[in-house]
ROVO-328068 format. One record per residue (C-alpha): residue in three letters; chain; x, y negated, z negated. Coordinates in Angstrom, 1 decimal. Layout:
BEGIN
SITE   resn   chain        X        Y        Z
SITE    ALA       A        X        Y        Z
...
END
This chain:
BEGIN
SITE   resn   chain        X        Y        Z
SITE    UNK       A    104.9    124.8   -215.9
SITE    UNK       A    108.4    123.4   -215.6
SITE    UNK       A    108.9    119.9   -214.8
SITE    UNK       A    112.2    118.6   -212.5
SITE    UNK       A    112.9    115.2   -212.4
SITE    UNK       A    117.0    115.5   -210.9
SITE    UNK       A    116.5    114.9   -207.2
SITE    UNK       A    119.1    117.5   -205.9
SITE    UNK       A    117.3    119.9   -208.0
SITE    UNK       A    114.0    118.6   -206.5
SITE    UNK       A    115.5    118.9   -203.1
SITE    UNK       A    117.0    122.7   -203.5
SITE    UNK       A    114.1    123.8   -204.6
SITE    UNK       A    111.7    122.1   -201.3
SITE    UNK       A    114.2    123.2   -199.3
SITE    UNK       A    115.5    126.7   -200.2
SITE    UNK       A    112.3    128.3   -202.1
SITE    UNK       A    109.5    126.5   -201.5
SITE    UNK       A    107.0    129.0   -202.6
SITE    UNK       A    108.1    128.2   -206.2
SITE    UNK       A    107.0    123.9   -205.6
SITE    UNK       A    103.7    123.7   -207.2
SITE    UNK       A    103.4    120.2   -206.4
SITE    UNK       A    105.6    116.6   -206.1
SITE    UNK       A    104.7    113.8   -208.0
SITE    UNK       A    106.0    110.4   -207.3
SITE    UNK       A    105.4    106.7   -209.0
SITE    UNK       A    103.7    104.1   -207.8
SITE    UNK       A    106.1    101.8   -206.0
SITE    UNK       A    109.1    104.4   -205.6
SITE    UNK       A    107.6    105.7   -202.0
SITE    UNK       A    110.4    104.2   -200.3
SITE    UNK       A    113.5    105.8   -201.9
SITE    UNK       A    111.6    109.1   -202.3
SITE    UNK       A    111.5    109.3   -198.4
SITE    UNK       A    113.6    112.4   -198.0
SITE    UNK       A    111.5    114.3   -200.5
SITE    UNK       A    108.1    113.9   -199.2
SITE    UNK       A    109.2    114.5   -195.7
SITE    UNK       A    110.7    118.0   -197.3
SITE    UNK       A    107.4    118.5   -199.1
SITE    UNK       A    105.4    117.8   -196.0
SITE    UNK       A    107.1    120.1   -193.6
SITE    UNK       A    107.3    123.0   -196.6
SITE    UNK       A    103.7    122.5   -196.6
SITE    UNK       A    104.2    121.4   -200.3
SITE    UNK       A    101.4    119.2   -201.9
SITE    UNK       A    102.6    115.3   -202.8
SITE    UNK       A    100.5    112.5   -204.7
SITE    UNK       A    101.5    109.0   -205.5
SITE    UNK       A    100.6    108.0   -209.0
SITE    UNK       A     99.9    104.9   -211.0
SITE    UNK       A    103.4    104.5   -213.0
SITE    UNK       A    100.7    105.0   -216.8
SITE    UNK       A     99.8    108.0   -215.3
SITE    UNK       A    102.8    109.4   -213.9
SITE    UNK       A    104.0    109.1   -217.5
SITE    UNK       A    101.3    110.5   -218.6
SITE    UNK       A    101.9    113.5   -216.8
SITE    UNK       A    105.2    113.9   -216.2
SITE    UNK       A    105.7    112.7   -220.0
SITE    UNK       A    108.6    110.0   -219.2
SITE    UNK       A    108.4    106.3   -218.4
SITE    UNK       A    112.4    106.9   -216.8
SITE    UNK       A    112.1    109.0   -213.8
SITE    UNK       A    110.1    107.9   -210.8
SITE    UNK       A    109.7    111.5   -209.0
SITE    UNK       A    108.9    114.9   -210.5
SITE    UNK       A    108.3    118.1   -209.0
SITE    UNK       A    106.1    120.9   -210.6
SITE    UNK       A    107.3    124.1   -210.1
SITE    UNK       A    106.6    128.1   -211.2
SITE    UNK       A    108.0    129.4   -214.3
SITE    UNK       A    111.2    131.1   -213.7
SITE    UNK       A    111.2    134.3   -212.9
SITE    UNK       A    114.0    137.1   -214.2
SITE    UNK       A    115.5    140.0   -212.7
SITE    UNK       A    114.3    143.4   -214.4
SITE    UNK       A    117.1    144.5   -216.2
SITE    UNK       A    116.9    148.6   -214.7
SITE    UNK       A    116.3    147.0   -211.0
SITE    UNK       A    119.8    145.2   -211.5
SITE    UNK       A    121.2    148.4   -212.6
SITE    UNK       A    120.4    150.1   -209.9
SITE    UNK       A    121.6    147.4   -207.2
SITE    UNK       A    124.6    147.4   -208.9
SITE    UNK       A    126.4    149.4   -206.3
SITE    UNK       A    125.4    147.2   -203.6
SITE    UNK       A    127.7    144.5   -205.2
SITE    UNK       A    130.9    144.2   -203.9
SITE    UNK       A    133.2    144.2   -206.8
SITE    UNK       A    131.0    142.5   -209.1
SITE    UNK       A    131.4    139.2   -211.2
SITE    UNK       A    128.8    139.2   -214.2
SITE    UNK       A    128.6    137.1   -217.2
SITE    UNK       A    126.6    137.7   -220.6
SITE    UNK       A    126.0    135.3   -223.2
SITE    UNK       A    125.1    136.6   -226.6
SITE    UNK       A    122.8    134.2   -228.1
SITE    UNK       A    123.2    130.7   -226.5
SITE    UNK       A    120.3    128.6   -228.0
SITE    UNK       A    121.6    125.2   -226.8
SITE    UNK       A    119.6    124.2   -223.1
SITE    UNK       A    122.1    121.6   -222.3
SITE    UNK       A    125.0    124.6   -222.9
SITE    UNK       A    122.7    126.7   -220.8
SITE    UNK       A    122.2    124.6   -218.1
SITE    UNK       A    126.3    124.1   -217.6
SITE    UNK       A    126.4    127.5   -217.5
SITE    UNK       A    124.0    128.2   -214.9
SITE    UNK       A    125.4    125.5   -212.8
SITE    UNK       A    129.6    126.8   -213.4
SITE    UNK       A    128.5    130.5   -212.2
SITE    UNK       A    126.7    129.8   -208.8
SITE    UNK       A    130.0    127.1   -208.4
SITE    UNK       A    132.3    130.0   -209.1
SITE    UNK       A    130.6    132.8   -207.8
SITE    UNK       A    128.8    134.1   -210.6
SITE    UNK       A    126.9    137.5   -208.8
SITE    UNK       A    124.4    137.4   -212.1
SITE    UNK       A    124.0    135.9   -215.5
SITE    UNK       A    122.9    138.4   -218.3
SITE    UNK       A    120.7    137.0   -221.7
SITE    UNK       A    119.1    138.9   -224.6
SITE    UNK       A    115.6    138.4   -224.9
SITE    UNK       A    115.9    137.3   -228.6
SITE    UNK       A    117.7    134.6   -229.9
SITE    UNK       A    118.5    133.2   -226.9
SITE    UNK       A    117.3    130.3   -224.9
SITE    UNK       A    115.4    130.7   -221.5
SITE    UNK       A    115.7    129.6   -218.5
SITE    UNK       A    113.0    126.3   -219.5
SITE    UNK       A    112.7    123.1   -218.0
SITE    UNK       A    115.9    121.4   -219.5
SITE    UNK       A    117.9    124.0   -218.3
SITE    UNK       A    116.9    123.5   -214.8
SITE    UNK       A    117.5    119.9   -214.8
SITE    UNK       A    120.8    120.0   -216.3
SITE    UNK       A    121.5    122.8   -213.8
SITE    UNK       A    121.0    120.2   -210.8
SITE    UNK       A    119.1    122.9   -209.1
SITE    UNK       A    121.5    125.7   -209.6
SITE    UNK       A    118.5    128.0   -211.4
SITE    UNK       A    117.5    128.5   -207.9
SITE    UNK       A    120.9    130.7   -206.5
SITE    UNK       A    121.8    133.1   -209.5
SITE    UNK       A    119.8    135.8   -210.8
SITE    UNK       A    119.3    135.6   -214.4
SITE    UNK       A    118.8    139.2   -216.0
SITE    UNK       A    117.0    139.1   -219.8
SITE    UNK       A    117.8    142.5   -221.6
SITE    UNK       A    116.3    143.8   -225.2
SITE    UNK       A    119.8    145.0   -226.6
SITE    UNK       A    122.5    143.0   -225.2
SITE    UNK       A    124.9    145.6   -226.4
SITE    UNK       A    123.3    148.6   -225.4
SITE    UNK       A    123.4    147.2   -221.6
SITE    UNK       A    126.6    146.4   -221.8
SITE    UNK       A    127.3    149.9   -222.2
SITE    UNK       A    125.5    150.4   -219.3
SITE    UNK       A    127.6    148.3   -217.5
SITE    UNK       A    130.3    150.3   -218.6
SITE    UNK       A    129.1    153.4   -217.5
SITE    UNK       A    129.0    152.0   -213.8
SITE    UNK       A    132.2    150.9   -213.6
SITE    UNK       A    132.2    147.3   -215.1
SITE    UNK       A    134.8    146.5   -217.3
SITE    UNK       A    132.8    143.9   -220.1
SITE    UNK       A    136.1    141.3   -221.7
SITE    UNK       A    134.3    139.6   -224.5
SITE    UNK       A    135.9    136.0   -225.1
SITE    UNK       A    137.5    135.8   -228.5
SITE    UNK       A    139.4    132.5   -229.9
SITE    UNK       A    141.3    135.5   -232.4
SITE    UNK       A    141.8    137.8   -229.8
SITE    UNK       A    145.6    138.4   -229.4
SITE    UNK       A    145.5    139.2   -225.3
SITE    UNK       A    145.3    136.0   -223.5
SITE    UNK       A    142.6    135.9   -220.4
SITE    UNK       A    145.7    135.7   -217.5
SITE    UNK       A    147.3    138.7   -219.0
SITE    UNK       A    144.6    141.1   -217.7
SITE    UNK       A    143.1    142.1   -214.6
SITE    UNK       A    140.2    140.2   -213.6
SITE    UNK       A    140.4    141.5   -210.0
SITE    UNK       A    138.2    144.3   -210.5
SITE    UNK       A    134.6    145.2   -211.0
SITE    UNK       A    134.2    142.5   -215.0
SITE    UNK       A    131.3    140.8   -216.9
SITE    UNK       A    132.7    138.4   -219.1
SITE    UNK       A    130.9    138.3   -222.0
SITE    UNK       A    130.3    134.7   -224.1
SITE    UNK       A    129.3    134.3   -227.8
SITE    UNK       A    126.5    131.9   -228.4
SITE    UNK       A    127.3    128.2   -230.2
SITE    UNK       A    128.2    130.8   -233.0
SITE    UNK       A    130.4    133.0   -231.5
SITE    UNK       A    130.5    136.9   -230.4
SITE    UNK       A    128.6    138.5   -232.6
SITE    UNK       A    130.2    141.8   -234.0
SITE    UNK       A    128.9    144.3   -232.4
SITE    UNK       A    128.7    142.8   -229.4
SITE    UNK       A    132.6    142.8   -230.0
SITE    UNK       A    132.8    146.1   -230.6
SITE    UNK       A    131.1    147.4   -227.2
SITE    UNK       A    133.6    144.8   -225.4
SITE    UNK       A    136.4    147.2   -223.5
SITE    UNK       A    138.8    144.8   -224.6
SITE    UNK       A    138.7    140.8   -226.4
SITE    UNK       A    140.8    137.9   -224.7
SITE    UNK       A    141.2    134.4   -225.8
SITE    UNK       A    142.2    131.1   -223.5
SITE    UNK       A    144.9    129.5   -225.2
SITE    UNK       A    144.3    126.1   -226.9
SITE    UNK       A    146.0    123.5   -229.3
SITE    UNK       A    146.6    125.4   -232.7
SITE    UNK       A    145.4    122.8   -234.6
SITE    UNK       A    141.9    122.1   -232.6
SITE    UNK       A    141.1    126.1   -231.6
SITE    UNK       A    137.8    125.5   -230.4
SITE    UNK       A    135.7    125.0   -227.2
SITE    UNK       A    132.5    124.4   -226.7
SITE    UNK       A    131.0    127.7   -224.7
SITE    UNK       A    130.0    126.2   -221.8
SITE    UNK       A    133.6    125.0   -221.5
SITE    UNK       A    135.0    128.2   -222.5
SITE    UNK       A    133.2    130.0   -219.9
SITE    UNK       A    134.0    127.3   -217.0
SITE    UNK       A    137.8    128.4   -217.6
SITE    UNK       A    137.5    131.8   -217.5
SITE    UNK       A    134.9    131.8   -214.3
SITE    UNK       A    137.8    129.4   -212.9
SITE    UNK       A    140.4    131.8   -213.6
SITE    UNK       A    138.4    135.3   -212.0
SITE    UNK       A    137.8    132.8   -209.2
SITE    UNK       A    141.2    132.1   -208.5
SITE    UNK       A    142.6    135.0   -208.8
SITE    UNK       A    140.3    136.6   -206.4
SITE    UNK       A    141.1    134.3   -203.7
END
């Protein structure tokens, strides 16, 4: 069961899906401050208990925080059910990540595409990280407004995507196309390597490889970096 301990993620999740709250745990002595929350919890009809700080520790596993909130496990969207809503998308923004293991660079992510617009995240079931309790923090509650779709065969879905209309840009640091050269109006899932990079043939199934220019002599960005640019730039040029 996932633990949160950031407040705004506390506080999105009391106050947007409160069906997913298990139940908010808050130290000894912190009452005051945590106000706000336990009003939200009472009127969500949410369970709250007050525990001795040794064991709030004890079950919340950290002598820092002072409030917690256990919540459901995450749930994902079915990889054929988002096929088929596809078309009720209005020119859709996706994103795909092929193999990011790191939960902090998961959790940025998360957070950039419900701030840019994001319409769904896609992940490979293998060698990938999940949606887990780090990810949510770091997310500040942002796990709660994007669906997160986790497919067997990142490529073969991809392909799908295709088929329907999406046109998949992989992010390359070789590529020679650079990302504001191309047409990021339409109907695009940009598609992220892991801490490793794209993976070949997930290259090979891109419709075409773009790259965000950088300093020749320092080429590389973190992915969760990357990816913040190029959600910035579809953003922008869509508004």
């Amino acid at each position: 069961m996932p633990l949160l301990f950031n407040r705004n993620a506390i506080s999105d999740v009391l106050a947007s899906h409160p069906e997913k709250a298990r139940r908010l745990l808050i130290r000894q002595g912190h009452e005051k401050i945590c106000e706000d929350l336990i009003e939200k919890a009472r009127k969500q009809g949410v369970q709250y208990r007050i525990l001795p700080g040794d064991a709030f520790t004890k079950k919340c596993g950290t002598s820092k925080s002072h409030v917690c909130l256990e919540r459901d496990d995450f749930i994902y969207t079915d990889q054929d059910d988002f096929l088929k809503k596809l078309g009720s998308i209005d020119t859709p923004f996706l994103s795909a990540f092929d193999g990011v293991q790191d939960p902090q660079n998961l959790g940025n992510i998360v957070r950039t595409s419900v701030c840019l617009g994001v319409d769904a995240m896609i992940i490979p079931k293998d060698r990938s990280c999940m949606i887990n309790e780090t990810v949510a923090n770091v997310s500040r509650g942002a796990v709660e407004f994007i669906e997160v779709v986790r497919v067997t065969n990142l490529a073969r879905y991809l392909d799908s995507l295709k088929k329907l209309g999406i046109f998949c840009y992989g992010l390359d640091e070789q590529a020679r196309t650079v990302l504001w050269e191309v047409d990021l109006k339409g109907p695009i899932c940009l598609v992220m390597g892991g801490e490793e990079g794209l993976r070949r043939l997930t290259k090979e199934t891109c419709d075409d490889l773009v790259r965000i220019p950088t300093n020749p002599s320092f080429s590389s960005l973190n992915v969760a970096t990357a990816y913040a640019l190029a959600s910035y730039e579809v953003m922008k040029r869509r508004y």
